[in-house]
C-alpha positions as a Markdown table, in Angstrom:
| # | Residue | x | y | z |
|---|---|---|---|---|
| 1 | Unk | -176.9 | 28.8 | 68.5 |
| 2 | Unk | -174.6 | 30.4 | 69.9 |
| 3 | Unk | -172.1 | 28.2 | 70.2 |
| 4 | Unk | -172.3 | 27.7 | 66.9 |
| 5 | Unk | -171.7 | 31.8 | 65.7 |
| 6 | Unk | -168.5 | 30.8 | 67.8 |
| 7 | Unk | -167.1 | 28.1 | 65.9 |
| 8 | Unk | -168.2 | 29.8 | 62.6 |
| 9 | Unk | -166.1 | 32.7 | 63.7 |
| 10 | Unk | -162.8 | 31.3 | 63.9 |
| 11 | Unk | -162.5 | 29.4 | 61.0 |
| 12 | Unk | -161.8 | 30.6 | 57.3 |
| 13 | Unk | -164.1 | 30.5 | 54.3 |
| 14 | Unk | -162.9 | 26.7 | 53.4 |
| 15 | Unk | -163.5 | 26.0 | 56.9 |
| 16 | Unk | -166.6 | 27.5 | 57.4 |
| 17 | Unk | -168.1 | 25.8 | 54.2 |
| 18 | Unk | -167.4 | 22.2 | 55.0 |
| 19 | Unk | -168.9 | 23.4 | 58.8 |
| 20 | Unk | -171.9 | 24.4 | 57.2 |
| 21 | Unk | -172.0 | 21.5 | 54.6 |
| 22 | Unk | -171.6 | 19.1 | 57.7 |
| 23 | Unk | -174.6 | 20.9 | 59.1 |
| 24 | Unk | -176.7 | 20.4 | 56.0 |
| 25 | Unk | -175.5 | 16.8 | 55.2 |
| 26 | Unk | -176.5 | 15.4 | 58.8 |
| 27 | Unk | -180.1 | 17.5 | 58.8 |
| 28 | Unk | -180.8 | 15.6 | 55.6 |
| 29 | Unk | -179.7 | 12.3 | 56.6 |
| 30 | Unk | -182.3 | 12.4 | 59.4 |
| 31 | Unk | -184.9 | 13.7 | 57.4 |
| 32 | Unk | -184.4 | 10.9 | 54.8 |
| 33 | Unk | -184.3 | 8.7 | 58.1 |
| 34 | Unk | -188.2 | 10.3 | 58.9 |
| 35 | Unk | -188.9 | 10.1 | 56.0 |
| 36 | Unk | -188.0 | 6.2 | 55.5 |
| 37 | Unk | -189.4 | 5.1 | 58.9 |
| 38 | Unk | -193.2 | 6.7 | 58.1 |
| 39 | Unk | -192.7 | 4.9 | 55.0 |
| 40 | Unk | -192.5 | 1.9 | 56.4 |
| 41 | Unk | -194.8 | 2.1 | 58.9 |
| 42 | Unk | -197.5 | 3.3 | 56.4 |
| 43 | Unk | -197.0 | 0.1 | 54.3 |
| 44 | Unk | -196.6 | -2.3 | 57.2 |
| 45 | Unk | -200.2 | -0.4 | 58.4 |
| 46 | Unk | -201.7 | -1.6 | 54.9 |
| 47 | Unk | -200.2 | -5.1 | 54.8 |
| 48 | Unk | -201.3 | -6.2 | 58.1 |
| 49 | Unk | -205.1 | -4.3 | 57.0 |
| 50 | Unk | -204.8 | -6.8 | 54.3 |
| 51 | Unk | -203.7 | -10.0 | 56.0 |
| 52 | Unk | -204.0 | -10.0 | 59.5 |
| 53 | Unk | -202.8 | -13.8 | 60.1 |
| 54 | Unk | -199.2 | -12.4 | 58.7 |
| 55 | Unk | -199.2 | -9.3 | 61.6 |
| 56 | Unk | -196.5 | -10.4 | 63.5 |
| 57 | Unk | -194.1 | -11.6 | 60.4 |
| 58 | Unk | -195.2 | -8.1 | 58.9 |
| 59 | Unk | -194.4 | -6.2 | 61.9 |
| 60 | Unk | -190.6 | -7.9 | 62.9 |
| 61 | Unk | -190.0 | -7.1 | 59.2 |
| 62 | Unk | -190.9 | -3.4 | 59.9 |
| 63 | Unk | -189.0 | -3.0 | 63.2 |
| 64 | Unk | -185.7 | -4.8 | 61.0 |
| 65 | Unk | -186.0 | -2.3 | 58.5 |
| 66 | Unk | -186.3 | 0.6 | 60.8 |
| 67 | Unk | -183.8 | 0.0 | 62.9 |
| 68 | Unk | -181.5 | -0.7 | 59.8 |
| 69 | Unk | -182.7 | 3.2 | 58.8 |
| 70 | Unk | -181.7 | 4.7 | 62.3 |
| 71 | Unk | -178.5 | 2.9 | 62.4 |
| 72 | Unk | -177.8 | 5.0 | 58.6 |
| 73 | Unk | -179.4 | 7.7 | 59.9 |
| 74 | Unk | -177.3 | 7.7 | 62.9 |
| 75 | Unk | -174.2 | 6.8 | 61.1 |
| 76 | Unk | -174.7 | 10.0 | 58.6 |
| 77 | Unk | -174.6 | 12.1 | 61.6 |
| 78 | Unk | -171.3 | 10.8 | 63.1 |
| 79 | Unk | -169.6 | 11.2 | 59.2 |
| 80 | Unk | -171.1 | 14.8 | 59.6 |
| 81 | Unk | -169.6 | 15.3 | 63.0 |
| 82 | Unk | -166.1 | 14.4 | 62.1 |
| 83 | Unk | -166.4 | 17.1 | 58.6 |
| 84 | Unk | -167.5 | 19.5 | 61.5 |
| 85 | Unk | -164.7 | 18.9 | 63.9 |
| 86 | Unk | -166.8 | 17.9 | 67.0 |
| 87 | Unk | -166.9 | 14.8 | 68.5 |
């Protein structure tokens, strides 16, 4: 936190918008990320309830998909990091 009331201080208004947009713009890209991986493990839960001969092809669908999700999720927060300045 503090670290951050450091950066924040030595930058300009511009500066410190597209800090704080940064900030906001990764936060929501791993809550959508959360958000998408309960998802999926909620309906992967119900399809394999249904047909349990299918759990295996239900479940290396699931892990796919997630992994796809991190990898955006993970990808929104790099984009966010270069707005910021870091990395």
């Amino acid at each position: 936190m503090l670290n951050m009331l450091t950066l924040l201080q030595g930058m300009s208004t511009g500066d410190g918008l597209a800090v704080g947009l940064a900030i906001v713009g990764g936060g929501l890209s791993v809550l959508g990320a959360g958000i998408g991986i309960g998802l999926i493990g909620g309906r992967m839960t119900e399809a394999m309830a249904r047909q349990p001969e299918e759990a295996q092809t239900i479940q290396t669908g699931a892990i796919v998909l997630a992994v796809f999700i991190e990898g955006v999720a993970l990808f929104g927060l790099v984009i966010a990091g270069f707005i910021r300045g870091g990395l």
